[in-house]
Rosetta silent file (secondary structure, phi, psi, omega in degrees, C-alpha in Angstrom):
SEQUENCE: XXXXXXXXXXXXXXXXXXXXXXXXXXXXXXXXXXXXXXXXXXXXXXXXXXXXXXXXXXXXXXXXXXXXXXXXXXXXXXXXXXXXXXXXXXXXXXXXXXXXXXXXXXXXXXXXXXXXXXXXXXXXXXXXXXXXXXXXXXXXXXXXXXXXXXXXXXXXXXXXXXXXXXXXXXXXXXXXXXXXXXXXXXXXXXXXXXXXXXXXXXXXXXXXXXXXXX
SCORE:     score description
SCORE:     0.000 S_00000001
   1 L     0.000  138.287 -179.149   73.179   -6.119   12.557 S_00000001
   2 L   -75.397  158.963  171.806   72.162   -2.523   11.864 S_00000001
   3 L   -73.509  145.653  153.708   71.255   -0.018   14.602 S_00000001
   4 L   -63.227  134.280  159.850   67.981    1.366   15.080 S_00000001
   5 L   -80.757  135.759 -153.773   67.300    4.233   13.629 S_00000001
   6 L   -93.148  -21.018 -168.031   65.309    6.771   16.018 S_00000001
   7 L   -74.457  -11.463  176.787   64.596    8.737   12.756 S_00000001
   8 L   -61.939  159.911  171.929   62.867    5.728   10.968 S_00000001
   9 H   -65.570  -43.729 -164.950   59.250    5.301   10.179 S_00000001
  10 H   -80.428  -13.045  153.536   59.222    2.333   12.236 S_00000001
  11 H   -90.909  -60.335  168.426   60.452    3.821   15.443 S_00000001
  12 H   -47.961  -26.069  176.987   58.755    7.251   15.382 S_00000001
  13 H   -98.197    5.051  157.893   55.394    5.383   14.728 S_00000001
  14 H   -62.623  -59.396  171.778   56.208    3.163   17.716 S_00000001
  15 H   -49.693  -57.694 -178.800   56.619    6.312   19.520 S_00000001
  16 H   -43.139  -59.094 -136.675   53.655    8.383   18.055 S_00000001
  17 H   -74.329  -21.966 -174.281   51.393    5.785   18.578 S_00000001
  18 L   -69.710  -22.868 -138.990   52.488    5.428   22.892 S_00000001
  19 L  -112.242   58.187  174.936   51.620    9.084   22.997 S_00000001
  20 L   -50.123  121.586 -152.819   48.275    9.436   24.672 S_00000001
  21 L   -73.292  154.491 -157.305   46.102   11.944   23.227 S_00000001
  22 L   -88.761  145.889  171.220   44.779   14.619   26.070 S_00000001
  23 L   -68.383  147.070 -161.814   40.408   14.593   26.010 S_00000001
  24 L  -109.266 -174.913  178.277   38.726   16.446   23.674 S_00000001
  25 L  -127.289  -28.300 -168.113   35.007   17.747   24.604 S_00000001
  26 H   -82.922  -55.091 -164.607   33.553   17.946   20.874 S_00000001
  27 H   -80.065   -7.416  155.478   35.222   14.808   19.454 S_00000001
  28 H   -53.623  -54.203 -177.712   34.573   13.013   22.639 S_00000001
  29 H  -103.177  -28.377  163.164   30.877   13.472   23.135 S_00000001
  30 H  -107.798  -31.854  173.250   29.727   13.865   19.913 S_00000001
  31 H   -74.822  -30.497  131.730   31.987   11.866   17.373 S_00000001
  32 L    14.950  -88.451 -159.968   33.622    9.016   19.850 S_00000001
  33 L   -99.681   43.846  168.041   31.128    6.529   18.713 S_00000001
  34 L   -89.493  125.416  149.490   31.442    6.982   14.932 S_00000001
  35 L  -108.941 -172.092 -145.400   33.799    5.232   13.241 S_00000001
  36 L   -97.849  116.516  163.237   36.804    6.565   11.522 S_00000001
  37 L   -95.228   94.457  149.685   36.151    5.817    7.219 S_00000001
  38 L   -81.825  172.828 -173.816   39.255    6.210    5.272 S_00000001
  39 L  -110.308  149.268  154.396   39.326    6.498    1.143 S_00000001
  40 L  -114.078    2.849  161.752   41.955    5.108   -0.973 S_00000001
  41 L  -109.088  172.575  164.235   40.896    8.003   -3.331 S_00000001
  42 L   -48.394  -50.299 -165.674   41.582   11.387   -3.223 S_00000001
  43 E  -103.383  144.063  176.682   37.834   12.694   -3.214 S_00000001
  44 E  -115.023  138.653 -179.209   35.593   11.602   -0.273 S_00000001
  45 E  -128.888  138.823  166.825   32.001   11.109   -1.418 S_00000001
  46 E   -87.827  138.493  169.278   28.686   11.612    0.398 S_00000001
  47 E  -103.971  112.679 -150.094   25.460   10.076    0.195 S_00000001
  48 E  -104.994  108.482  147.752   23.062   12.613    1.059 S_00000001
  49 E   -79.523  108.909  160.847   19.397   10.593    2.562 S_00000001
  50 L   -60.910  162.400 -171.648   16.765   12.467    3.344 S_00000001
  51 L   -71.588  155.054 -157.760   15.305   11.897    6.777 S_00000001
  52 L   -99.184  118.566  164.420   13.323    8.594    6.845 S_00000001
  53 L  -100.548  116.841 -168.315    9.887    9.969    7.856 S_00000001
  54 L   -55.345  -35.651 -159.453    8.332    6.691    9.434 S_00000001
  55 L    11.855 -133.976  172.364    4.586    7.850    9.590 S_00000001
  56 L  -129.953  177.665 -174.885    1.426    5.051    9.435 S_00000001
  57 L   -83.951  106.418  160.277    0.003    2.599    7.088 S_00000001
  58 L   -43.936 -166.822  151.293   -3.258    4.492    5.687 S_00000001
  59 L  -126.056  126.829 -158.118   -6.440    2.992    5.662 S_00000001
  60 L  -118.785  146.486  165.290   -7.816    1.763    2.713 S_00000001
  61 L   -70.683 -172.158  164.868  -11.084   -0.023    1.699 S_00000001
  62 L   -55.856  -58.129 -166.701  -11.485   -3.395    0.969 S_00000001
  63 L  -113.034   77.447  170.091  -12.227   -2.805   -2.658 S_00000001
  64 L  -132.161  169.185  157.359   -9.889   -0.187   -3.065 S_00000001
  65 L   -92.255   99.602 -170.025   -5.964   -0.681   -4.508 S_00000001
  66 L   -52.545  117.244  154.316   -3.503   -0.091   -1.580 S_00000001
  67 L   -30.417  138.296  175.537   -1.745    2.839   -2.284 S_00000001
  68 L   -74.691  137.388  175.893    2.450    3.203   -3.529 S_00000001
  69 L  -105.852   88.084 -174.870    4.968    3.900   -0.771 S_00000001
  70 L   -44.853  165.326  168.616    7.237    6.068   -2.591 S_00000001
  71 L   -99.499  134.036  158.580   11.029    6.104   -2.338 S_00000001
  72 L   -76.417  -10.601 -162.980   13.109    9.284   -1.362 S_00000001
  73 L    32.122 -136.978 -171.297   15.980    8.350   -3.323 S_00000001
  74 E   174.255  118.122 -151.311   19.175   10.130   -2.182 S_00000001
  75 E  -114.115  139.670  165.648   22.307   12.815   -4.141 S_00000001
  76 E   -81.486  153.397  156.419   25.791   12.088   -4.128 S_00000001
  77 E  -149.342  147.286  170.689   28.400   15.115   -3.623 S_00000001
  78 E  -114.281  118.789  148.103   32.208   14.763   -3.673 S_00000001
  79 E   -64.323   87.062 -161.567   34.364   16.517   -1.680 S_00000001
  80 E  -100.588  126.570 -156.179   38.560   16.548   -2.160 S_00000001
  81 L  -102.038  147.949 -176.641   39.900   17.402    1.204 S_00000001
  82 L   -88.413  149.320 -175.713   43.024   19.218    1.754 S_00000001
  83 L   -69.951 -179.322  151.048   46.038   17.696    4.175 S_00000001
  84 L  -129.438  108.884  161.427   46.532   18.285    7.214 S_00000001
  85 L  -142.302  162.929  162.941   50.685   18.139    7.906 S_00000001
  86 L  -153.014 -154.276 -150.813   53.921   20.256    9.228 S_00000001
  87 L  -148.876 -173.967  149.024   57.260   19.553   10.230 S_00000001
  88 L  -163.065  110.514  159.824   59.331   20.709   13.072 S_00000001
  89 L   -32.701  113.559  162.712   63.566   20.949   12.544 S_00000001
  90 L  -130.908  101.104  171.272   65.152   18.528   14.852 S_00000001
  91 L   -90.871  172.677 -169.746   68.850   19.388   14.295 S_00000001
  92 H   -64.438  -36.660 -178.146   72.255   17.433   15.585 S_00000001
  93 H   -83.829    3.303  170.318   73.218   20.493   17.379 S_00000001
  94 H   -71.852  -32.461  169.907   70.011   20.669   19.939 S_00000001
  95 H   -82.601   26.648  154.245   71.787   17.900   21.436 S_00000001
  96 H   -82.708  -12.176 -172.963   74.662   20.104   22.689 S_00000001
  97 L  -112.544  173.921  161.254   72.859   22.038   24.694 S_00000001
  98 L  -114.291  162.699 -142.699   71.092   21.673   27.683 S_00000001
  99 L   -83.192  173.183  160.746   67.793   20.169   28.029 S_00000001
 100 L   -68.023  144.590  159.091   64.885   22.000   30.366 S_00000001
 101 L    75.068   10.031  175.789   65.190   20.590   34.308 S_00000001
 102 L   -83.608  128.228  179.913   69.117   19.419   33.322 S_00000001
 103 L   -42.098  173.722  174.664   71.342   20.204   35.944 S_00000001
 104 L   -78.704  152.517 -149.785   74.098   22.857   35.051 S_00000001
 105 L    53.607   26.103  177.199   77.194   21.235   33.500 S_00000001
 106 L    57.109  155.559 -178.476   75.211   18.855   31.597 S_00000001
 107 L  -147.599  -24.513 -179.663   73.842   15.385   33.077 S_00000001
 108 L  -116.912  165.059 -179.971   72.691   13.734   29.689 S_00000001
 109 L   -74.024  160.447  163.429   74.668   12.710   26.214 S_00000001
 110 H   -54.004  -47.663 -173.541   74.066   14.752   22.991 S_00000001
 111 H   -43.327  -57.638 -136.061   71.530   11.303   21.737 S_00000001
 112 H   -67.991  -15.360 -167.727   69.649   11.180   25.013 S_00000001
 113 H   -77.917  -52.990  174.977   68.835   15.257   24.426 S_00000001
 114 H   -49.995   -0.985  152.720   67.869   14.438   20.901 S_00000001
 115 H   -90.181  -32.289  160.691   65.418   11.575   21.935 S_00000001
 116 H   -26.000  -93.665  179.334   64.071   14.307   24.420 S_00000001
 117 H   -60.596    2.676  143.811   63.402   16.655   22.034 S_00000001
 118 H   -61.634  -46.807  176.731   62.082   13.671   19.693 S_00000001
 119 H   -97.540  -13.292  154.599   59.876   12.899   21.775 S_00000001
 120 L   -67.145  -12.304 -179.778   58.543   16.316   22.865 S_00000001
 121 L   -95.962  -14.872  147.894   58.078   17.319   19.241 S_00000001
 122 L   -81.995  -47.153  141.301   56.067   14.357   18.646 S_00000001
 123 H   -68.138   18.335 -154.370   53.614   15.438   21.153 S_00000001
 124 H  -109.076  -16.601 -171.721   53.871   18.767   20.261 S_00000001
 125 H   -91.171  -44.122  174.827   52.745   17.466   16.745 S_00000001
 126 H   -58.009  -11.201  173.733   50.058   15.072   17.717 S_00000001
 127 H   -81.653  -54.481 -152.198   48.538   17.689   20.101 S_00000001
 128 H   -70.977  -21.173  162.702   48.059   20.320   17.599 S_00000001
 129 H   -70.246  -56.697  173.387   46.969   17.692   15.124 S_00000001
 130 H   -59.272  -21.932  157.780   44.244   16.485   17.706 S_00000001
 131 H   -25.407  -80.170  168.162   43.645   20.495   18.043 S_00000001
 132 H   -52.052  -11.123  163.247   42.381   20.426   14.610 S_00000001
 133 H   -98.303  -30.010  168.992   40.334   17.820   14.670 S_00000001
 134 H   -70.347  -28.717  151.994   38.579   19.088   17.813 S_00000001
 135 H   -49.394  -45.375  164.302   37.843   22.630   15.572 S_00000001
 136 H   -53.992  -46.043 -179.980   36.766   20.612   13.000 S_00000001
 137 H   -97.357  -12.465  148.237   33.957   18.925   15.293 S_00000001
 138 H   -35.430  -72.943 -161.455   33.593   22.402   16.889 S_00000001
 139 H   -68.222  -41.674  166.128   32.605   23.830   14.053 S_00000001
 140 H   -47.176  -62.138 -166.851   30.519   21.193   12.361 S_00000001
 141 H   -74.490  -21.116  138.128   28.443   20.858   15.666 S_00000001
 142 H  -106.694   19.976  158.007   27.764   24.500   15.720 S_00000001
 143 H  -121.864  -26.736  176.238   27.207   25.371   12.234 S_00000001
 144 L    81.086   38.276  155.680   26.424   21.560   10.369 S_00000001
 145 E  -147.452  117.505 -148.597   29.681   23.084    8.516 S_00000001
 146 E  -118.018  143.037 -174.975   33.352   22.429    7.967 S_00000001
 147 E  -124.384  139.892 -166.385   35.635   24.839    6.461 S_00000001
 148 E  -113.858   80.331 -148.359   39.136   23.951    4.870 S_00000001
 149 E  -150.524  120.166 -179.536   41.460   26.998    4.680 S_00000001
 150 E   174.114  177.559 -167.184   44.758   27.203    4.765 S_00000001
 151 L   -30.581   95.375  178.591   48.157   27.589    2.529 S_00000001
 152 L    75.014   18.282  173.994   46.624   26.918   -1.451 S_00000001
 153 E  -155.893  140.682  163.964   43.534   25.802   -0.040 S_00000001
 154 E  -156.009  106.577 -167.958   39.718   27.068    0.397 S_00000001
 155 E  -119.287  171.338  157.408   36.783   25.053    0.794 S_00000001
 156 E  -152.950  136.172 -175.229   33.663   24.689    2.658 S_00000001
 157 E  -118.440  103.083 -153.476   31.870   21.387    3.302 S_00000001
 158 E  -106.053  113.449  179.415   28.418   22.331    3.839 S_00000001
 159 L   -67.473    1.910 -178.343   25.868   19.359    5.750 S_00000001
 160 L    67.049   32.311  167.303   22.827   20.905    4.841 S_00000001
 161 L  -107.750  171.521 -171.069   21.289   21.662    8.010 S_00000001
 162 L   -41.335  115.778  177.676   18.248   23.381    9.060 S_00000001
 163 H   -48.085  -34.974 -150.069   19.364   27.357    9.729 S_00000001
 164 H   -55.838  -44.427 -179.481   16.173   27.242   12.079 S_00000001
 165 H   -44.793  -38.957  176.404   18.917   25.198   14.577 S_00000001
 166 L   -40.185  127.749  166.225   20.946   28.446   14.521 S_00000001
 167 L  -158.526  113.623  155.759   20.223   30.730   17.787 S_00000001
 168 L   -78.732  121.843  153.350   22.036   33.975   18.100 S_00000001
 169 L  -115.788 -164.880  166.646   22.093   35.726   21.349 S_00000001
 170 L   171.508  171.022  178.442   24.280   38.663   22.339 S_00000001
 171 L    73.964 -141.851 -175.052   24.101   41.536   25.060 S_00000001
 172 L   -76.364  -44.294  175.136   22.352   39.977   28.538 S_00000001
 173 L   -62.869   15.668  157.318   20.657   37.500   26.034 S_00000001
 174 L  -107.957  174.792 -174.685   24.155   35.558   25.737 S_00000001
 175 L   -57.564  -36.019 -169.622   25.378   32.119   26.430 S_00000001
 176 L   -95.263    9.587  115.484   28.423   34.053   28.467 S_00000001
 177 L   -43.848  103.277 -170.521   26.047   36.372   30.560 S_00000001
 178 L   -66.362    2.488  172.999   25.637   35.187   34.161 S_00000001
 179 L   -90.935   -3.921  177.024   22.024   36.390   34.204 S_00000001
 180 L   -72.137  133.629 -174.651   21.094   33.799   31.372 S_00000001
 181 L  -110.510  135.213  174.379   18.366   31.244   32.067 S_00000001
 182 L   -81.892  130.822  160.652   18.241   28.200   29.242 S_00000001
 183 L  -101.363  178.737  176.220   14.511   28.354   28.443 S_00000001
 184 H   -81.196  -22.787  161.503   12.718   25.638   26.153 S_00000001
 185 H   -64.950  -44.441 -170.509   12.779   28.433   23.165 S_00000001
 186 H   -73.329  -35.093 -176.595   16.929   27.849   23.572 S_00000001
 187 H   -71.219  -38.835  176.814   16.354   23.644   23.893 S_00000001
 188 L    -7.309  -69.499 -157.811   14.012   23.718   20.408 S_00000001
 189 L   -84.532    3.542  177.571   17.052   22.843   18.498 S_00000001
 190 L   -98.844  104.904 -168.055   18.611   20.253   20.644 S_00000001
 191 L   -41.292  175.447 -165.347   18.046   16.618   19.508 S_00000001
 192 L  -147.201  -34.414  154.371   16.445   13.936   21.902 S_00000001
 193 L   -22.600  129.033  174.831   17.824   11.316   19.332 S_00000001
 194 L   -56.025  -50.680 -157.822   20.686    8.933   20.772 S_00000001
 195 L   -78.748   -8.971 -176.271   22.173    9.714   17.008 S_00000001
 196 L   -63.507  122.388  159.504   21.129   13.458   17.022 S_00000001
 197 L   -42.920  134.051  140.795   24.395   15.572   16.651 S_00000001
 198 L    94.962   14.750  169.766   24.458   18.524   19.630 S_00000001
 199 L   -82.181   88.950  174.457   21.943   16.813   21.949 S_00000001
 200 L   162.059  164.021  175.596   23.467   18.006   25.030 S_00000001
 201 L  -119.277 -179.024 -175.358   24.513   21.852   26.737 S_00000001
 202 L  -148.327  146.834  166.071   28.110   22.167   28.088 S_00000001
 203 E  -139.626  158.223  177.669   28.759   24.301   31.053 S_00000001
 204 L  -111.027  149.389 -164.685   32.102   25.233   32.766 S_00000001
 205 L   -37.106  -23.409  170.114   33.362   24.348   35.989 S_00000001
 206 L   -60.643  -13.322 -166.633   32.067   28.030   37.529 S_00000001
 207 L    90.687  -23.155  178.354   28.348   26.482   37.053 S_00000001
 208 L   -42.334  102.619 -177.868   27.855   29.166   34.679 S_00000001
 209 E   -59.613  144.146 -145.425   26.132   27.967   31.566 S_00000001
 210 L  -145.609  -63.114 -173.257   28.274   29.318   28.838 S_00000001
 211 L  -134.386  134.711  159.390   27.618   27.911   25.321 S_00000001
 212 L   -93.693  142.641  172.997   24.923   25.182   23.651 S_00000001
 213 L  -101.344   99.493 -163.694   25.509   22.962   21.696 S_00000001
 214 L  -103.789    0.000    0.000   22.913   23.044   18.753 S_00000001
């Protein structure tokens, strides 16, 4: 019987998967209870719905013809998203050396450093992957836009929302100025919806209110 290999798909995604990700504050509170859609194509496509305005049932006479309740219909867009991967060199000679917190004169075999540094380089990839996904839901929840930029690649995936949400402050009139009071002109843009994106403020452990999220 062959050995395991630590270098295999089927052991590193044993590993990967044991490798609890640290909490994220964007993809946590607003994205969490989404769930994840993959494609089997290349291109991701949207269906773009206008918002369903509910309003009432007119009133009509008897000998009248009850008015048509139009349709909104609804546009497609496609989008082909760029990866997100890297790599990190794990060579034969890292296990020759010694590890961080190893006594002097060695204490572990060359393998056991190289499953060390296997498995730190597996978080080290899965953090900075979850990084990027927490930018990603940064950015979308304060612009309603995602931007795709990097090595051969430049995109922007734009959600259409209202600019009106947008509120610039600066000077004494910012989110990071300890004299700022959130008034209900700052709240305008913050949803009351369960499904409304950015319905919530964030503050940091000082008490200071510091940024909204609109």
């Amino acid at each position: 019987m062959a050995n395991l290999d630590i270098y295999g798909t089927y052991y590193l995604a044993g590993v990967f998967d044991q490798i609890v990700p640290e909490a994220a504050l964007f993809l946590d509170t607003f994205f969490s209870k989404y769930p994840v859609i993959q494609s089997n194509s290349e291109k991701v496509y949207f269906d773009d719905v206008p918002g369903k305005t509910k309003g009432a049932s007119p009133f009509v006479s008897p000998r009248r013809e009850s008015p048509t309740f139009g349709r909104e219909g609804y546009e497609t867009s496609e989008f082909k998203p760029g990866y997100i991967k890297e790599k990190i060199d794990l060579t034969p000679d890292l296990g020759f050396s010694r590890i961080p917190g190893e006594k002097f004169g060695g204490e572990y075999s060359p393998m056991q450093r190289l499953e060390y540094y296997l498995a730190q380089d597996l978080r080290r990839l899965k953090d900075r992957w979850r990084n990027r996904m927490e930018l990603m839901a940064a950015e979308l929840v304060k612009t309603g836009k995602l931007t795709v930029k990097g090595d051969g690649i430049d995109q922007q995936l734009d959600f259409g929302r209202d600019k009106s949400l947008n509120i610039s402050l600066a000077g004494d009139n910012s989110w990071a100025s300890p004299e700022f009071k959130i008034s209900e002109e700052h709240l305008l843009g913050i949803g009351t919806d369960p499904g409304d994106i950015g319905a919530g403020v964030a503050a940091v452990p000082c008490g200071h209110i510091r940024s909204a999220l609109v």
